[in-house]
C-alpha positions in Angstrom: 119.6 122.1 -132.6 116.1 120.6 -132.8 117.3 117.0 -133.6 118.0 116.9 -129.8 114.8 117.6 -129.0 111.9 114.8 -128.4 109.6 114.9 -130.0 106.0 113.6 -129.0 102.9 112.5 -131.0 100.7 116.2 -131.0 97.7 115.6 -129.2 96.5 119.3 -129.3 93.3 120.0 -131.2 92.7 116.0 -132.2 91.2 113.1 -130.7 94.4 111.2 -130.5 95.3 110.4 -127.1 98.0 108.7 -126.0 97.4 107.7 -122.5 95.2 108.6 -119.6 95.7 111.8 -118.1 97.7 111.3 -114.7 94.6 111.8 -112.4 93.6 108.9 -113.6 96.8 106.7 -113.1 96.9 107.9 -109.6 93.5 106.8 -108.6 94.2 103.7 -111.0 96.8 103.1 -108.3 95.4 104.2 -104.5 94.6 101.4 -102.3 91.0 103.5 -102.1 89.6 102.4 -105.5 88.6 98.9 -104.6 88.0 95.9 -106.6 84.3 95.6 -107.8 84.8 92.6 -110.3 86.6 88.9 -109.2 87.2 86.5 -111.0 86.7 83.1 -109.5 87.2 79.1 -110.1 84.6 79.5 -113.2 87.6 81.4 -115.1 86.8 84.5 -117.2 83.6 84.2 -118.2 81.2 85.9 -121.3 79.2 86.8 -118.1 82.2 88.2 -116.3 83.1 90.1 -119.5 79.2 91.8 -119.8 79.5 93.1 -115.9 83.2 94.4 -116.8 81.3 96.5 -119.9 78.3 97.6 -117.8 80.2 98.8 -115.1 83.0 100.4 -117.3 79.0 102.2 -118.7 78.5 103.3 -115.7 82.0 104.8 -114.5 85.7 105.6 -115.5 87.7 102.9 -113.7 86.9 99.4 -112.6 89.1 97.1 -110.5 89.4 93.7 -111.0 90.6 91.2 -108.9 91.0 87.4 -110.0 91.7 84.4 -108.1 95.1 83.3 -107.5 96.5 80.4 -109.3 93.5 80.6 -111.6 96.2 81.2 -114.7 99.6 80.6 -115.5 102.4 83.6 -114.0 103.5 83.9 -117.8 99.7 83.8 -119.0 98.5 87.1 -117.0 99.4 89.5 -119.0 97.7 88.4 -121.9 94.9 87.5 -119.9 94.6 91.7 -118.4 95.0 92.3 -122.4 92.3 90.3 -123.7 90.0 91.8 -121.2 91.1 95.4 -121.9 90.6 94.3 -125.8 87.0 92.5 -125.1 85.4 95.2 -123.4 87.3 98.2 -125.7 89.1 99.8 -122.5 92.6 100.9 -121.7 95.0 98.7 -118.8 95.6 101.5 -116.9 97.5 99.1 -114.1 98.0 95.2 -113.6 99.8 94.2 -110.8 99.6 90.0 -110.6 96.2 89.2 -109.6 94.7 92.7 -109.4 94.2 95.0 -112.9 92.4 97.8 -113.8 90.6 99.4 -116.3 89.7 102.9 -117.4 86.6 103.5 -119.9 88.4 106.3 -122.2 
């Protein structure tokens, strides 16, 4: 009988945390969180990268907007990753041009 149930990585009690909490996704996703970060002609930048940290200091999410056409359609998504990895944060949502991250 409990082979049919699902069963979950146990996040009670332990620092293991398997995704934000759902607040978070839904501000991660209102069109009132606005972008704060774009990424122009110059590309992704170590500069770019230091703001993305010292504003991910200074609150949860950030929103980053980046310049269309700057990379490859098939590139983006290891782009949004590299950032995420580069400033230890989480991809909470990254929708073409636009992604964002949440400080955890």
């Amino acid at each position: 009988m409990l082979e049919d149930w699902a069963v979950g990585p146990n996040t009670i009690g332990s620092d293991h945390v398997t995704g934000p909490p759902k607040h978070i996704k839904q501000l991660a996703m209102s069109r009132e969180l606005k972008p704060t970060i774009r990424i122009g002609k110059l590309g992704l930048t170590e500069s770019v990268i230091s703001e993305i940290i010292d504003q991910l200091n200074t609150k949860n999410l950030v929103k980053i907007k980046m310049n269309r056409g700057l990379f490859d359609k098939n590139d983006v998504g290891a782009v949004w990753n590299h950032i995420a990895e580069s400033t230890n944060s989480m991809l909470i949502s990254a929708r073409g041009n636009v992604g964002v991250l949440w400080k955890h």
